[in-house]
LUMPAKOL-202090 format. One record per residue (C-alpha): residue number from 0; x, y, z; residue in three letters. Coordinates in steps of 0.05 Angstrom, whole numbers. Example, Ala and Ser with C-alpha at 12.3 -4.5 7.8 and 13.67 -1.06 7.14 Angstrom:
<rs>
R / 0 / 246 / -90 / 156 / ALA
R / 1 / 273 / -21 / 143 / SER
</rs>
This chain:
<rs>
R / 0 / 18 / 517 / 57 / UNK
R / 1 / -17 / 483 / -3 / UNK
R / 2 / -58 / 420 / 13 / UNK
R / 3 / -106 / 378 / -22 / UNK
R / 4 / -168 / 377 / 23 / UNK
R / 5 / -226 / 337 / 8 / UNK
R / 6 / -285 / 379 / 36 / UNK
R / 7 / -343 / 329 / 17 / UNK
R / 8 / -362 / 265 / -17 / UNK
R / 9 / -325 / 279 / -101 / UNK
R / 10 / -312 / 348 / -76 / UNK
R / 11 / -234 / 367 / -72 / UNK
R / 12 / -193 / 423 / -81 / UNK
R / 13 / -128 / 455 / -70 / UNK
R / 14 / -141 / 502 / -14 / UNK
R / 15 / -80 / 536 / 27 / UNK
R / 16 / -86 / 525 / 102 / UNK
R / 17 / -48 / 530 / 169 / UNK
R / 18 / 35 / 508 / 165 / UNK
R / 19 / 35 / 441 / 215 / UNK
R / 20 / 79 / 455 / 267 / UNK
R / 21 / 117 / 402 / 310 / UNK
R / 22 / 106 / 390 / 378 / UNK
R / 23 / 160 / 349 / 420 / UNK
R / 24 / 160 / 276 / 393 / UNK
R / 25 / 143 / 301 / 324 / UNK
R / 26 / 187 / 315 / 257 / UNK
R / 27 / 158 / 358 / 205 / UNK
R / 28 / 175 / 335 / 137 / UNK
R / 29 / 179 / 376 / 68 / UNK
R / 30 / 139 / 320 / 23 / UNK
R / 31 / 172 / 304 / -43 / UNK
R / 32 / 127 / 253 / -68 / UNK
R / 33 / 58 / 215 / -51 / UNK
R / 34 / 24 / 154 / -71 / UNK
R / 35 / -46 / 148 / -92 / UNK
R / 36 / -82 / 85 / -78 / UNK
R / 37 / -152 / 55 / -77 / UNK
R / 38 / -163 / 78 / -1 / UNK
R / 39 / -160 / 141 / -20 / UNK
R / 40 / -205 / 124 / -75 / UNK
R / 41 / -258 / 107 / -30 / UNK
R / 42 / -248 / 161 / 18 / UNK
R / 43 / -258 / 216 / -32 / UNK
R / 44 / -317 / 182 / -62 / UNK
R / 45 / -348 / 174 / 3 / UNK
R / 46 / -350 / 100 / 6 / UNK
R / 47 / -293 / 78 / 66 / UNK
R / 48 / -330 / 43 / 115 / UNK
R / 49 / -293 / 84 / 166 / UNK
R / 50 / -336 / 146 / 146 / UNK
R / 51 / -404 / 106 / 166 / UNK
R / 52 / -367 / 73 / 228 / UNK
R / 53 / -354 / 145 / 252 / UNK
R / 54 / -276 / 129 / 247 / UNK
R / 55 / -265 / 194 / 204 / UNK
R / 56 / -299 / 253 / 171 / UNK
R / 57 / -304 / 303 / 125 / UNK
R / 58 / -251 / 347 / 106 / UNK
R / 59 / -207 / 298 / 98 / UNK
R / 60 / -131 / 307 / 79 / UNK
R / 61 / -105 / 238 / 46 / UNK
R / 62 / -44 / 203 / 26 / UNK
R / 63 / -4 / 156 / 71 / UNK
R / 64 / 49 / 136 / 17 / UNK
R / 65 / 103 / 186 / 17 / UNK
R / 66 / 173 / 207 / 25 / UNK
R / 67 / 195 / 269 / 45 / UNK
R / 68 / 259 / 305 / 83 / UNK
R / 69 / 261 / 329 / 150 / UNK
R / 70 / 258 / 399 / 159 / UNK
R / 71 / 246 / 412 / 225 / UNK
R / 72 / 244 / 379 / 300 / UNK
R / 73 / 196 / 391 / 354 / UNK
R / 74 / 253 / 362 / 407 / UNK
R / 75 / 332 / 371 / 406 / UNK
R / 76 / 340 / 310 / 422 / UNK
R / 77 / 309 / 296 / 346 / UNK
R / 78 / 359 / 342 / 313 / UNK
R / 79 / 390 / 286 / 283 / UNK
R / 80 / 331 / 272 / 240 / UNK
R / 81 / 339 / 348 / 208 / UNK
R / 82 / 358 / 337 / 122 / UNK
R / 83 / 338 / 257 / 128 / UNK
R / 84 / 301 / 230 / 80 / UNK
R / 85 / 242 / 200 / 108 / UNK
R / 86 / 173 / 158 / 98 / UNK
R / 87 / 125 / 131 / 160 / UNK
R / 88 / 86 / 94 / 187 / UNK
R / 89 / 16 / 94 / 164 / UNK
R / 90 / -15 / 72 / 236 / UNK
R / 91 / 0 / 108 / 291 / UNK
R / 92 / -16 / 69 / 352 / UNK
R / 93 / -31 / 100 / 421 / UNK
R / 94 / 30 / 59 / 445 / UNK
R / 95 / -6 / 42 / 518 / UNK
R / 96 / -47 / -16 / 500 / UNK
R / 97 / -43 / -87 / 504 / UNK
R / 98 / -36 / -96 / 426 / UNK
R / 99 / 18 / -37 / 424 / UNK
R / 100 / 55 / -65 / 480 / UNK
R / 101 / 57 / -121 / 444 / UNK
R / 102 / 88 / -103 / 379 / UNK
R / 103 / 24 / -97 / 339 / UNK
R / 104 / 9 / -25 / 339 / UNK
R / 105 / -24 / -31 / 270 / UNK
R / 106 / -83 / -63 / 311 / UNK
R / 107 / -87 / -14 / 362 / UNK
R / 108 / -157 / 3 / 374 / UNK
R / 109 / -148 / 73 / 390 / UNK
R / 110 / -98 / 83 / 336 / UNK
R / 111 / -101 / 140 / 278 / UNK
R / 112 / -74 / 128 / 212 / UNK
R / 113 / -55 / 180 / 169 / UNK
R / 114 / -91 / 217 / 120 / UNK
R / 115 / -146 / 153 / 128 / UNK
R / 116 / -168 / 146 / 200 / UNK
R / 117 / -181 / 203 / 260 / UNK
R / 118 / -152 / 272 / 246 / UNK
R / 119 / -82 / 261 / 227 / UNK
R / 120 / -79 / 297 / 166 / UNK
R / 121 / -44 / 268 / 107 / UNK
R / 122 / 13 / 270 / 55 / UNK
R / 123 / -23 / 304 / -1 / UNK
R / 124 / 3 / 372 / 24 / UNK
R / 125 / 75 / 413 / 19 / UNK
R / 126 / 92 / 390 / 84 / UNK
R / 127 / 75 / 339 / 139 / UNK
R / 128 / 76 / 320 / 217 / UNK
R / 129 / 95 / 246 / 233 / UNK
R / 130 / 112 / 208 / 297 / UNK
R / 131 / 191 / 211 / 313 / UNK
R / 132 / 171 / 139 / 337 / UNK
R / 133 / 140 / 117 / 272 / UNK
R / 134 / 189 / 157 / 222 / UNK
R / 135 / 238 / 112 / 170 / UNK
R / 136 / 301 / 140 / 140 / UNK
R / 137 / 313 / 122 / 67 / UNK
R / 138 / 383 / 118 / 40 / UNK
R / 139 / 393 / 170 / -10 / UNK
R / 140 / 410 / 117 / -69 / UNK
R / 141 / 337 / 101 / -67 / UNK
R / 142 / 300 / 132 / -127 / UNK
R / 143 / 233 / 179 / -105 / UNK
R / 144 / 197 / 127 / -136 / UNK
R / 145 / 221 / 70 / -92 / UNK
R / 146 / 213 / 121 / -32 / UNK
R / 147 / 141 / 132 / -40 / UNK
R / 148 / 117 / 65 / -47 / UNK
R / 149 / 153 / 30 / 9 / UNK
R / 150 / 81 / 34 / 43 / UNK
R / 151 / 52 / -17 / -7 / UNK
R / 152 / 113 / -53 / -7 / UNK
R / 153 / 115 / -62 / 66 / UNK
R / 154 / 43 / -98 / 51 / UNK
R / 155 / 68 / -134 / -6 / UNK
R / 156 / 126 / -157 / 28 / UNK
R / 157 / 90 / -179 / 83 / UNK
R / 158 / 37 / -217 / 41 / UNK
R / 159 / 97 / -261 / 24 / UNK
R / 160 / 130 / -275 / 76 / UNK
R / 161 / 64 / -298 / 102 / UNK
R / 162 / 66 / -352 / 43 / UNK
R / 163 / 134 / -371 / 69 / UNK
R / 164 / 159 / -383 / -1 / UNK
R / 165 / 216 / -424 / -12 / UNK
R / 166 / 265 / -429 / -78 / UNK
R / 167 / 218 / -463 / -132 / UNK
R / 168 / 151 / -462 / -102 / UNK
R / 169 / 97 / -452 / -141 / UNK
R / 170 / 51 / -380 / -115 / UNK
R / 171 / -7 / -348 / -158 / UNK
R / 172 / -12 / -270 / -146 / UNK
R / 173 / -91 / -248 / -151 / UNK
R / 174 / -92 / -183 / -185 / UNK
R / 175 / -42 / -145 / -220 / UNK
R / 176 / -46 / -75 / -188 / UNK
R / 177 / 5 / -47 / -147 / UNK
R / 178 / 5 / -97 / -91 / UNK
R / 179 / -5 / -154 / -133 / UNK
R / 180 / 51 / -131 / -179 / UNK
R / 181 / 97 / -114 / -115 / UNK
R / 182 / 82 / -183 / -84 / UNK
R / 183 / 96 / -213 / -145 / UNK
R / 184 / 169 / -176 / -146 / UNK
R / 185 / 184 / -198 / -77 / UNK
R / 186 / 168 / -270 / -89 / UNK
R / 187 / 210 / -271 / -139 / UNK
R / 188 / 259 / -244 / -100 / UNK
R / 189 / 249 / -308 / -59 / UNK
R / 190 / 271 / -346 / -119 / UNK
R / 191 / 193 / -373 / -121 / UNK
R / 192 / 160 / -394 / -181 / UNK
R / 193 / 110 / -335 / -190 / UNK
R / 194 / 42 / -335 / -233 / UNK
R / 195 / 9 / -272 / -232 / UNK
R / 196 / -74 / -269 / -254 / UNK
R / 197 / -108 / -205 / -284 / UNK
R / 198 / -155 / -173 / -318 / UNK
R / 199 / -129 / -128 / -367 / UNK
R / 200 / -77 / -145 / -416 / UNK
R / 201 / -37 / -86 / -399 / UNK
R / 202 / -21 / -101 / -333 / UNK
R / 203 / 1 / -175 / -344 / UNK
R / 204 / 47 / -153 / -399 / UNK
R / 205 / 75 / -105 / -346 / UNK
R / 206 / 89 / -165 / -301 / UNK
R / 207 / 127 / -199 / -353 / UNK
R / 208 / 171 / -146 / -365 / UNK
R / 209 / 181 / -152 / -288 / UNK
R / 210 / 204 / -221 / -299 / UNK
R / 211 / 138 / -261 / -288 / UNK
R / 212 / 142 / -320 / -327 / UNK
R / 213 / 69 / -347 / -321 / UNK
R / 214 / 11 / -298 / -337 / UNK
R / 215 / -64 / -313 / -333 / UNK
R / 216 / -130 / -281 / -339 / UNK
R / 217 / -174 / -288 / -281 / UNK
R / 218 / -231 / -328 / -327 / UNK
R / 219 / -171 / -383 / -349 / UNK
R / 220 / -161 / -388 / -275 / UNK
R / 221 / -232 / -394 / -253 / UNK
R / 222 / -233 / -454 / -312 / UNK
R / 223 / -169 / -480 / -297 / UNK
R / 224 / -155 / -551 / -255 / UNK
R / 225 / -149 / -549 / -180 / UNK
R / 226 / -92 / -559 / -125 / UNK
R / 227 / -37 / -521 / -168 / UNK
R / 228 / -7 / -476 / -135 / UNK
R / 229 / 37 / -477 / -55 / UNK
R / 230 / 11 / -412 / -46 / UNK
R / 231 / -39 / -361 / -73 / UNK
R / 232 / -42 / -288 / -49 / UNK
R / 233 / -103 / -251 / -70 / UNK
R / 234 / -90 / -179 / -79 / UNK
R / 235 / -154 / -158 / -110 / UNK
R / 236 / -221 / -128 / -90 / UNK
R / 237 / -268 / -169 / -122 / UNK
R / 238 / -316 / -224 / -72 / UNK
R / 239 / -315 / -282 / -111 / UNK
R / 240 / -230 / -290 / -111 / UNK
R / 241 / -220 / -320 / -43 / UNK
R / 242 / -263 / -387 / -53 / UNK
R / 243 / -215 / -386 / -122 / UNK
R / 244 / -154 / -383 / -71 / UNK
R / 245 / -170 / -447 / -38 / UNK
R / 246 / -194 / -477 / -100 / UNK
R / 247 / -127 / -470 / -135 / UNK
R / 248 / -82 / -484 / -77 / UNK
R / 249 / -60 / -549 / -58 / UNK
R / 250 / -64 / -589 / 6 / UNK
R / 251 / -29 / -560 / 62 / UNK
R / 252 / -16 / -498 / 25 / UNK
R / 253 / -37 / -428 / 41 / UNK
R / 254 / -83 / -375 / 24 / UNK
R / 255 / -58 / -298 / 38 / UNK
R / 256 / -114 / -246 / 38 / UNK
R / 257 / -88 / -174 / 28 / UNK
R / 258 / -141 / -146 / -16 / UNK
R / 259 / -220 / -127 / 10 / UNK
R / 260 / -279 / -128 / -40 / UNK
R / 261 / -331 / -77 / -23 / UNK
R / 262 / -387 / -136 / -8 / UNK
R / 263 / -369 / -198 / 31 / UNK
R / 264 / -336 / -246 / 4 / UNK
R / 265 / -361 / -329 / 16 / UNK
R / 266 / -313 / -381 / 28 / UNK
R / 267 / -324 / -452 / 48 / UNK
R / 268 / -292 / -464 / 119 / UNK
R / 269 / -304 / -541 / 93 / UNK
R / 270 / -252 / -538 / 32 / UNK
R / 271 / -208 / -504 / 84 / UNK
R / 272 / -209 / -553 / 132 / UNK
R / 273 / -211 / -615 / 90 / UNK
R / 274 / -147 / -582 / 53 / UNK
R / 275 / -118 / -569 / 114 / UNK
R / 276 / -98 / -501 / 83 / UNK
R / 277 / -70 / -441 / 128 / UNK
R / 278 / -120 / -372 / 113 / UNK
R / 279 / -83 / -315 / 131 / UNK
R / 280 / -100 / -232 / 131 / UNK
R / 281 / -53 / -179 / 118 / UNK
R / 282 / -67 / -115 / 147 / UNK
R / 283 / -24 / -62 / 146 / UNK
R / 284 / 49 / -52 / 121 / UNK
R / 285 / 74 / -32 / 191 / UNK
R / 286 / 119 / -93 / 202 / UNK
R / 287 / 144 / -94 / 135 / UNK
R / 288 / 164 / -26 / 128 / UNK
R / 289 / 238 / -44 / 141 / UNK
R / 290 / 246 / -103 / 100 / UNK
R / 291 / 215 / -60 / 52 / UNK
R / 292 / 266 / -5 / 48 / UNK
R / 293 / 322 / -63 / 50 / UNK
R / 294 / 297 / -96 / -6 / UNK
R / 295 / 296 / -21 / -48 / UNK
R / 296 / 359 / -9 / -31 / UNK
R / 297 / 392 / -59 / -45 / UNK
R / 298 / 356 / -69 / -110 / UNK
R / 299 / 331 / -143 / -95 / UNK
R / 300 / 262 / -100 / -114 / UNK
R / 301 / 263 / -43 / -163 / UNK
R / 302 / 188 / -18 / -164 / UNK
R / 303 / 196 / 40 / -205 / UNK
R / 304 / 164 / 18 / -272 / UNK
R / 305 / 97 / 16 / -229 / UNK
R / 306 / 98 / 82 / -227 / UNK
R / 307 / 51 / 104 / -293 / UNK
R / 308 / 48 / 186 / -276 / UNK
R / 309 / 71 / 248 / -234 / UNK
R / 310 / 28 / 301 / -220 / UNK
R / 311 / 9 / 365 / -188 / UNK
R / 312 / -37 / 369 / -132 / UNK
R / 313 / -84 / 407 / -173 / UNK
R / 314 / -92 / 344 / -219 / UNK
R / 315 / -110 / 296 / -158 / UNK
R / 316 / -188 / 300 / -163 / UNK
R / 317 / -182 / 275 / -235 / UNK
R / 318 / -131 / 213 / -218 / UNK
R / 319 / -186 / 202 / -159 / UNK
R / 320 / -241 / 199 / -207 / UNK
R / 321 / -194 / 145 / -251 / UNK
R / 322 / -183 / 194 / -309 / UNK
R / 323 / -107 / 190 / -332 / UNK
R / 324 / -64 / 238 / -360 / UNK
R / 325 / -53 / 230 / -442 / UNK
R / 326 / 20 / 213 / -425 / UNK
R / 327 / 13 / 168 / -365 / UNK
R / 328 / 56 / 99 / -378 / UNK
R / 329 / 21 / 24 / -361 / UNK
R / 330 / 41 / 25 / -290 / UNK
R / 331 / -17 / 15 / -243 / UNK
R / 332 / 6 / 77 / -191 / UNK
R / 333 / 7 / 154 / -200 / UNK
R / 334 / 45 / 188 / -153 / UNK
R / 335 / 40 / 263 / -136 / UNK
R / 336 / 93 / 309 / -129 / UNK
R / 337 / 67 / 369 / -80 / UNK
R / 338 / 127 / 420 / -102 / UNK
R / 339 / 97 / 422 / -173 / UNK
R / 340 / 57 / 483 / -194 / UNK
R / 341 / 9 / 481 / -259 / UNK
</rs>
């Protein structure tokens, strides 16, 4: 079969290698559409910390946002799974240990994560192998669109719940990419009053047409007064936003960090404390993977219009260097479509 395999640091090709085949406990699914996000950004470039912890190597096979179908079962007992629409779980925990027993697989020390972490290849192939145990069915009402990006709306959704909105409360969204945006969708699903702040005018106009009423650039924010806002999620990957966070949120609100800069980021544990604000982190869309798939389905969330291009895996490497195709729309995501020959 075709996959994308990255083979070093900026090097990545289309290469044909060996058709996955499921052992018991495993479907194998025909991929109809993948995700692209800043992970595998840094993967391909070389600069995950994973690669330097010794948590994964070179080739690499990404994507971990995807839908697919079923095609085949490595157990009877998993027949019922053959023709389903499908995405998964993006960490696969070794379901033994104390943090998998508990429910919080996405933890698990000795987990792998696909197409990021250990050898589980990823979704940027014709077909795939996932986990009967970790496997999601999508209902077939659910656009391609919505399928594929049920991963970063797992995170998204989770993110806000972790705000624990109610009807009129005031939340600023850090960073209008696709979590931001997402987060910002869900909130409002919440019936919350959502600001969203950004850099490029582009992407806030985007979340107006989503229904954002408030829009901001990150600089009027960094000027702006203090104690504003019952919530603030930052969904960006730049250092200096989380001491903004607690800045702009009011006493006993709460901070939500999903996003990672690539150098530490300093925050006073002093305003924290003297705010008495709640700090929370967001790893992983693994518990929010259902509500995620609710919310698309029943169109509380329709994500589609984040969705800026769809392309071939021959045109990957250029997307992964940030280069855009002359048609691609404002959205902040590209998705890949792995049947598509060019």
């Amino acid at each position: 079969m075709r996959a994308l395999v990255v083979s070093s640091p900026r090097s990545a090709a289309v290469q044909d290698v060996p058709d996955p085949v499921p052992a018991p406990g495993q479907l194998l699914v025909d991929v109809e559409r993948v995700g692209i996000c800043g992970t595998d950004v840094e993967l391909y470039t070389g600069e995950m910390a994973y690669i330097e912890q010794g948590h994964t190597r070179f080739p690499l096979r990404l994507g971990h946002e995807w839908t697919g179908r079923v095609s085949a079962v490595g157990d009877a007992a998993d027949a019922p799974w053959l023709g389903k629409r499908v995405t998964g779980d993006t960490m696969l925990g070794c379901g033994h240990c104390e943090y998998c027993a508990a429910g919080n697989h996405h933890v698990c020390p000795n987990r792998a994560e696909v197409g990021i972490r250990g050898d589980w290849a990823g979704a940027l192939a014709e077909r795939l192998l996932i986990p009967t145990r970790f496997a999601y069915e999508i209902p077939e009402h659910v656009s391609l669109a919505a399928a594929a990006l049920v991963e970063p709306g797992g995170n998204a959704l989770r993110a806000v719940r972790a705000a624990t909105l109610e009807p009129g409360r005031r939340v600023l969204v850090l960073g209008s990419g696709t979590i931001g945006l997402l987060a910002a969708q869900f909130a409002l699903a919440e019936g919350a009053a959502v600001h969203v702040g950004g850099v490029r005018a582009s992407s806030l106009a985007l979340a107006e047409s989503l229904g954002v009423a408030h829009t901001s650039t990150i600089d009027d924010l960094i000027d702006s007064a203090p104690h504003r806002f019952d919530a603030v999620i930052d969904a960006t990957s730049n250092d200096r936003m989380p001491a903004l966070c607690v800045r702009l949120v009011k006493p006993a609100g709460r901070v939500v960090c999903i996003g990672l800069s690539s150098t530490p980021s300093l925050v006073d544990t002093r305003d924290i404390a003297l705010k008495d604000v709640t700090a929370v982190g967001i790893l992983s869309a693994s518990p929010g993977l259902a509500g995620a798939i609710e919310s698309f389905a029943r169109s509380a969330v329709v994500p589609d219009a984040l969705v800026s291009e769809v392309v071939a895996l021959e045109e990957v490497p250029a997307r992964l260097e940030g280069r855009r195709g002359p048609n691609a729309g404002p959205g902040p995501k590209v998705h890949v479509d792995p049947r598509r020959i060019v």
